[in-house]
N, C-alpha and C positions, 0 to 999 in steps of 0.2 A: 279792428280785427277782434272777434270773438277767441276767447280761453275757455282750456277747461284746467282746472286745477286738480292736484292731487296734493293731500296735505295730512298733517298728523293732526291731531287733538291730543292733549294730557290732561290727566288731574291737577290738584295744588298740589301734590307732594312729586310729580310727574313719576307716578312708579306705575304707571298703567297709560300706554300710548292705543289710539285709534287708527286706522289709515280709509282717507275716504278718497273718492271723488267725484268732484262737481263740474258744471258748467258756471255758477252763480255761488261763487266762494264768500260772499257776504251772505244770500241768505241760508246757506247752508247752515254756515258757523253760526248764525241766529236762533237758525232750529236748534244745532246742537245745544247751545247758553239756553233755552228756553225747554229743554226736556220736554217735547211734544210728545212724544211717546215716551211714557215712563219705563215700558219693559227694552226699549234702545239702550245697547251697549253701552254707549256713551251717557243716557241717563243713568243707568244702572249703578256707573263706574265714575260718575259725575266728572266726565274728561268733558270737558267745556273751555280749554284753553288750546287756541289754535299758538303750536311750536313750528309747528314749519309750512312751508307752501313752496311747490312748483308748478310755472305753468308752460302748456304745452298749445302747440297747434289743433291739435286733432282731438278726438274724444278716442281716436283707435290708441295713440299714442300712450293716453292719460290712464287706459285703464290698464295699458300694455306694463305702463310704470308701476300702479296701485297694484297687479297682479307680483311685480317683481320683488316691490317692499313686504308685503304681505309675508314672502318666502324668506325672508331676510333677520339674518340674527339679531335679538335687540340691539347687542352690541354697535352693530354696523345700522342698526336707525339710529342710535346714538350721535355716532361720530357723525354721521347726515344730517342732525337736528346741529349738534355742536358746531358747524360750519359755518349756520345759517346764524343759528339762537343760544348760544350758550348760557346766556341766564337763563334761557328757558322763559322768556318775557312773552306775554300774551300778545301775538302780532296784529291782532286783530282790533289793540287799540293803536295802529298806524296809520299814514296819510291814505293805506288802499283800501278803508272803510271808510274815509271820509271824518 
C-alpha cells in the first residue's frame, strides 16, 4: 500500500518548525538534509531534521492534514511533536530509512 506523509522538519536548536508533505518521505527529507534549493525555507532556516511524521491513505487526506497544521498554534505542533518525539531526535535516522 502506497503512503503519503505529512511531517515537520526542525533546526538543531528546534526553534524553527517546517510542515510538508510527500508521497516519498525518504527522498523528501534527503532533499531537505541536502539544501537543493538554497533560497527553500528549510535551507534557509537549515530545518534538516525530520521530528515528526504521519501517514495517511490518500494524498486528499495528507494535504487535508498539512493545510490543518499549517493553521495550528506552535504550541499545539508542540504537544503533536511531543507525543511522537520529545527529544526531538532526528527520525529519519530510524528502521523507516533503512
Amino acid at each position: 500500500m502506497k503512503f503519503y506523509w505529512v511531517y515537520f522538519m526542525a533546526n538543531a536548536r528546534n526553534t524553527v518548525l517546517y510542515v510538508g508533505v510527500t508521497n516519498d518521505i525518504q527522498r523528501r527529507v534527503a532533499e531537505h538534509k541536502a539544501h537543493l534549493d538554497p533560497h527553500a525555507f528549510t535551507a534557509r532556516y537549515n530545518a534538516d531534521k525530520l521530528v515528526w511524521h504521519e501517514a495517511h491513505e490518500s494524498i486528499t487526506a495528507a494535504i487535508a492534514r498539512e493545510k490543518q497544521l499549517k493553521n495550528w498554534k506552535r504550541a499545539w505542533k508542540d504537544a503533536l511533536i511531543n507525543e511522537l518525539n520529545p527529544d526531538r531526535n532526528d527520525l529519519s535516522m530510524n528502521a523507516l530509512f533503512g
